[in-house]
C-alpha positions, 0 to 999 in steps of 0.5 A: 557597463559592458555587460548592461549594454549588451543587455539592451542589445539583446533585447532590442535584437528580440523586440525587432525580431517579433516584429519581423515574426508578425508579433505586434507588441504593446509599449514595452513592460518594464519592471523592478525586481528586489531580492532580498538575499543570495547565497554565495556568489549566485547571481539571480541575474544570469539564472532567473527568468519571469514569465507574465500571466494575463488576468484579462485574457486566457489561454484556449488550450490551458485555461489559464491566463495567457503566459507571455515569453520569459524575460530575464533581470538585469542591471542589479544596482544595491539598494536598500530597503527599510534599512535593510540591503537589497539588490534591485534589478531591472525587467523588460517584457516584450508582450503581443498586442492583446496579452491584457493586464498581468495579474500573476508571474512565475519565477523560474531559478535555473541557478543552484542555490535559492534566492529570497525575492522582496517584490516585483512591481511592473509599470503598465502605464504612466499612473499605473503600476502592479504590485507583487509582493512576493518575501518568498524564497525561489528555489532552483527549479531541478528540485522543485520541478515548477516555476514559483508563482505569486499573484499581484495584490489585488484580492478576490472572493473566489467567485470574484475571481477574474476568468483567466485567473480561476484554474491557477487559483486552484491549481496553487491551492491543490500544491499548497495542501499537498497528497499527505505522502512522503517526508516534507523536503525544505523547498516545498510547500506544502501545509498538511495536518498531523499530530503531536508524535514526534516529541518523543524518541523511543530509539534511546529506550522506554524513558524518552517515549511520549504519548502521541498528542492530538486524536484521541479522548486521552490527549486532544491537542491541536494539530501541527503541520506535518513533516512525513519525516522519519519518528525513529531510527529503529529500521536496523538490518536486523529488524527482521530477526526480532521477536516483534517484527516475527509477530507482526508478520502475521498480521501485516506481512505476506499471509495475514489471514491464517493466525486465529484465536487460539480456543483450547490450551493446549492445541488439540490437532487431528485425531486428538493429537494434544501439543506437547506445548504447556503451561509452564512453558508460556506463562511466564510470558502471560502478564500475570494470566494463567494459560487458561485465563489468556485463552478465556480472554482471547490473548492467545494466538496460533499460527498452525502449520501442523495438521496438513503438513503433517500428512506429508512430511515424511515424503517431503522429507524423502526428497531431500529437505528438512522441514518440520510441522509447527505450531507456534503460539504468540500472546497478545499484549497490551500495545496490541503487538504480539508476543512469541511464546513457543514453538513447536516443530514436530517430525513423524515418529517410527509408530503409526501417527506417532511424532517427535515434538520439540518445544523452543522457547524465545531467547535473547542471548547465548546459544538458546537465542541462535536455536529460537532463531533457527525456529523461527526460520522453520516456521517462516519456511512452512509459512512461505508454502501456505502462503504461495500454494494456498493463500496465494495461489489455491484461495485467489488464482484458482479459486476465481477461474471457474467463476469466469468460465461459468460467466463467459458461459452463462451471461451474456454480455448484455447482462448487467452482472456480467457489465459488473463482473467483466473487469475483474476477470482482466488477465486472470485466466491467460496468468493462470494458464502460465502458471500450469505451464512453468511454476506448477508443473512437474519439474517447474519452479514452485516444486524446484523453490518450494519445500513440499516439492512435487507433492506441492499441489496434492497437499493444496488439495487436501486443504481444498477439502476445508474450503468453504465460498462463504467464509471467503468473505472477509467479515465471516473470515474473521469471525471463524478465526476468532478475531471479531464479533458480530456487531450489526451496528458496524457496516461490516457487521463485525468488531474486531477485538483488538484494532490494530490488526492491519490486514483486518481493519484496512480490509473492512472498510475495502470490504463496505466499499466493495459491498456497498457499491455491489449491493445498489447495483443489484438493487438496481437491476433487481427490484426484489427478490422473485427477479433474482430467483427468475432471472435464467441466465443468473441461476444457471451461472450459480449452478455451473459455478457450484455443480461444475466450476466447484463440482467436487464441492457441489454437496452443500452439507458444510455451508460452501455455497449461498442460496441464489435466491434473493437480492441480499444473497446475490450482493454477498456472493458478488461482494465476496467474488470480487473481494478475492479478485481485487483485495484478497490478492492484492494483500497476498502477491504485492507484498511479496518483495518486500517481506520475501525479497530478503530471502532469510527473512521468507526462506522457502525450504531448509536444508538442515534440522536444528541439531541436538545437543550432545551431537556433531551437528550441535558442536558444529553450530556452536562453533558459527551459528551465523555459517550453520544458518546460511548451510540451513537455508536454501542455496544461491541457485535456489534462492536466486530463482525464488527472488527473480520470480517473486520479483516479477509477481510483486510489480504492478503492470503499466496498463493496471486497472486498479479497483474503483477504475475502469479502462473506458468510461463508456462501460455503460450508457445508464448514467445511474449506474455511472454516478453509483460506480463514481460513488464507489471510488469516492468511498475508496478515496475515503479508505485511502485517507484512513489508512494515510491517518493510521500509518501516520499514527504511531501509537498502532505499531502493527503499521510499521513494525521494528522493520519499518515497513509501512502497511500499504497493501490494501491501499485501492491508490484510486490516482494512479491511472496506470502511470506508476508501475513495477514494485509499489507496495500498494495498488488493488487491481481490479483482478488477479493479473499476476 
């Protein structure tokens, strides 16, 4: 009784106060609140409040109906309601003279446990009362971030729609359906479509498995509501140890773009140097094939990291590391994941090209798994340096400089390719002078964390050699290694021959986006082919790039450059430079944390060779392969200064430009151009929801692996405008920035 009388004290104390504010007020508003159920002894009395949205007056700043001020329950009495018990509490508004009629209200729970609200029926005149009938749970706002809102009944076709109610209609609408990301929490809600695959539960092995339902000829199926709750239990800390997540690195992890169809058994290196790799070692793996039936149906990949380290190694080796040559072979099997079949890792011989080959086949207990581990760790060592001194740095960082020196040089401002070209130069030449200055340098930190030491950047030059512009572009990529065909039907102008390869597909439908908005732009501007080959300022940028910027590659005869001479070539060439800016990079440097940031997952040199039996280094590692694995891999010092660095390169800045954006709308005054580059981030939005719907299939096992690790790197993330920074695992940037 007490506590009703203060109520309506406070109250009266507020009413009076609008007044002595200027406030003029409407009749006061009173209402019924009826909730259904609490937990516990949670009291919605002391912790709820309600606010009043105008259907008939709208708020200038927001667009909304007008919100009148909080006000709070009281005078909770039990009751009953078909039969079932309630408690009904009282509401007073005190509202400003022309808030109108309310048509909405948002309830805000600032108690710690959710309540179930019935309805709320507010008197705004004798005869007339407002109805809403909410039967929805409140939960408290520390977990849903937003007030609970609920319309009154009266229904509306959208055009119909009161003014002052429209923004809120279509607000609630865009919280009901959700991004599609993240695991459904119980508080939300929020409806999204997904597939029947949950149903099974591989964790307990190949008897709980079931097809996924819903998606394919095999088994359509209506959709269910989706959950985004985890499907398996298989991301144990030793995931990265298996076979299959080894393998599936090479499609989805740091370096996806080296592995190739492998098209003579056994591999042949330079000067005809045959694998001491064979048949009988591999084809108890094969599924039933021989060797040369699995290489005649392009079943048998290879990772090679033989030939160029080759040439080195001996000095490398000089400096005090322990690294090999490898090659490894992986077979493709029927699930599109990939089988490790042998590694080979090889070391200079006394003769003149003469080399010491041993083969490790995989294992899975005793002894034999240890040293097939102790392999795989060698080959992630020479993959680690391919990936940051070539994939990384020679193929994007360097490779992209020349052209912004001849673009600054050769094009003027004014001139519509270098409007098309300017943002995804951002930052690039200012990381790369950093780059010289502290990693690459004599002493710096790549040649301290890196196996080839200071021979780092003559060994990238030898692979220079082989660099060719054109194959940069990703279909003529795949096709080279072997992964995909011609096929003009596709937009890409390639198939690939098995889907789920991640870095591939997801890359293709980045590769038409890109293409496809670079090829209207130049047909813009250029009308035909003769505009293309007259414009002066155009063809000398394409001689400086060739002649000067690539001046040791000038000499033509292995297909390096295009001929700038029609509209169809200068789109290719454009495609494929703001391909290696944006995409290309974004796939090879945002990733790194993730798969490197566990250093034995990604060491970056070794320490020991994998001893021999009948040795003390063998004896040694019988006794703790664990210990003989840690002494093999780098040290603290070396490890600590890799993590910090790959840290730093993984994170995306606070003021990112992601593809499909730009930093002003007012790049260009030609609406034409405007509406064509809106299109562009419409079809990046469109590859966005691709890969949403396969990393949401988990028949593609690719997509996550045993680690699961989501394939996220070619994600564009069109809605990040800059707010989200540091370590994503997705976002393509419009350049090399970091």
């Amino acid at each position: 009784m007490l506590q009703d009388c203060w109520d309506n004290l406070r109250q009266k104390v507020i009413h009076h106060l609008n007044l002595l504010a200027g406030y003029e007020t409407q009749p006061v508003l009173r209402g019924e609140v009826v909730v259904y159920r609490t937990f516990g002894r949670s009291n919605p009395a002391k912790s709820t409040a309600i606010s009043l949205y105008s259907i008939t007056r709208a708020d200038e700043n927001t667009g909304f109906g007008k919100l009148s001020r909080e006000a709070s329950l009281r005078n909770g009495k039990k009751t009953k309601h078909d039969g079932v018990e309630t408690t009904t509490y009282d509401v007073v508004f005190y509202l400003e003279a022309d808030f109108g009629t309310p048509g909405a209200i948002a309830v805000k729970n600032r108690g710690r446990r959710e309540f179930l609200l019935k309805s709320v029926t507010l008197e705004v005149s004798e005869n007339r009362s407002v109805h809403f009938d909410c039967n929805s749970w409140v939960y408290p706002i520390i977990k849903t971030n937003v007030d609970r809102l609920f319309f009154a009944n009266t229904s509306y076709l959208p055009s119909q729609t009161p003014a002052a109610l429209q923004s809120l209609r279509q607000e609630e609408l865009a919280n009901l359906r959700g991004n599609g990301r993240g695991e459904r929490k119980e508080w939300e809600r929020i409806y999204d479509y997904d597939r029947y695959n949950d149903l099974g539960d591989p964790d307990k092995g190949l008897h709980h498995e079931r097809p996924i339902l819903g998606g394919t000829r095999s088994y359509p199926y209506p959709r269910r509501c989706r959950t985004g709750r985890p499907l398996s239990n298989q991301a144990d800390e030793n995931a990265w140890m298996s076979d299959e997540e080894f393998g599936r690195e090479m499609l989805a992890g740091l370096n996806p773009a080296v592995i190739r169809c492998l098209e003579r058994f056994p591999p042949v290196g330079r000067g005809g140097k045959v694998s001491s790799i064979t048949a009988s070692h591999i084809e108890k793996n094969l599924e039933g094939l021989s060797a040369d039936q699995a290489v005649e149906l392009r079943r048998i990949f290879i990772l090679d990291h033989h030939d160029y380290i080759m040439q080195y190694l001996r000095r490398i080796n000089e400096q005090g590391v322990c690294v090999y040559a490898s090659r490894t072979l992986l077979f493709l099997r029927h699930d599109q994941t990939l089988k490790p079949l042998a590694i080979e890792l090889s070391l200079p011989g006394d003769g003149k090209g003469a080399e010491i080959n041993r083969v490790f086949l995989p294992a899975s207990q005793g002894g034999e798994r240890a040293l097939w581990q102790l392999a795989k760790t060698h080959v992630a060592v020479n993959d680690s340096g391919h990936h940051q001194l070539i994939s990384h740095w020679l193929h994007t960082h360097a490779a992209v400089e020349p052209f912004i020196i001849a673009t600054r040089r050769q094009l003027s401002a004014m001139h519509p390719i270098y409007k098309l070209l300017d943002p995804h130069f951002k930052d690039t030449m200012h990381i790369n002078s950093l780059a010289r200055s502290v990693l690459l340098n004599a002493g710096g930190i790549l040649e301290m964390t890196m196996f080839p030491g200071k021979f780092a950047l003559e060994m990238s030059s030898a692979i220079y050699r082989n660099w060719r512009f054109r194959e940069q572009a990703l279909p003529l990529d795949l096709l080279k290694r072997g992964i995909a065909l011609e096929d003009p039907g596709e937009p890409s102008g390639v198939r690939l021959r098995f889907e789920d390869y991640p870095y591939a597909i997801d890359g293709l439908d980045v590769w038409v986006a890109i293409k496809t908005w670079v090829t209207n732009y130049c047909a813009y501007f250029y009308p035909d082919d003769r505009s293309v080959a007259s414009d002066v300022e155009i063809q000398s940028w394409w001689h400086e790039v060739r002649t000067i910027g690539h001046g040791d590659k000038r000499n033509d005869e292995d297909g390096c450059w295009l001929p700038l001479d029609s509209v169809a070539n200068l789109s290719q060439t454009l495609t494929t430079l703001i391909w290696i800016a944006s995409a290309l990079h974004a796939s090879l440097n945002f990733g790194q944390f993730a798969y490197a940031g566990y250093p034995p997952n990604r060491p970056t040199r070794c320490r020991k060779f994998i001893p021999h039996e009948g040795t003390p280094e063998f004896a040694e590692y019988l006794r703790d392969p664990d210990k003989y694995f840690l002494e093999m891999v780098p040290d603290r010092f070396t490890t600590t200064l890799g993590l910090a660095l790959i840290e730093v390169l993984s994170g995306h800045t606070a003021d990112e430009v992601y593809l499909g954006q730009r930093a002003s709308s007012e790049w260009t005054d030609d609406s034409h151009v405007l509406h064509m580059f809106q299109q562009f981030g419409d079809d990046l939005r469109k590859v966005e929801k691709r890969i949403e719907e396969r990393n949401g299939n988990r028949g593609l096992k690719n997509r996550w692996g045993p680690a699961q690790v989501p394939y996220t790197l070619l994600y564009p993330d069109t809605s990040n405008l800059g707010a989200e920074k540091g370590v994503t695992g997705r976002g393509i940037p419009n350049s090399v920035s970091i």
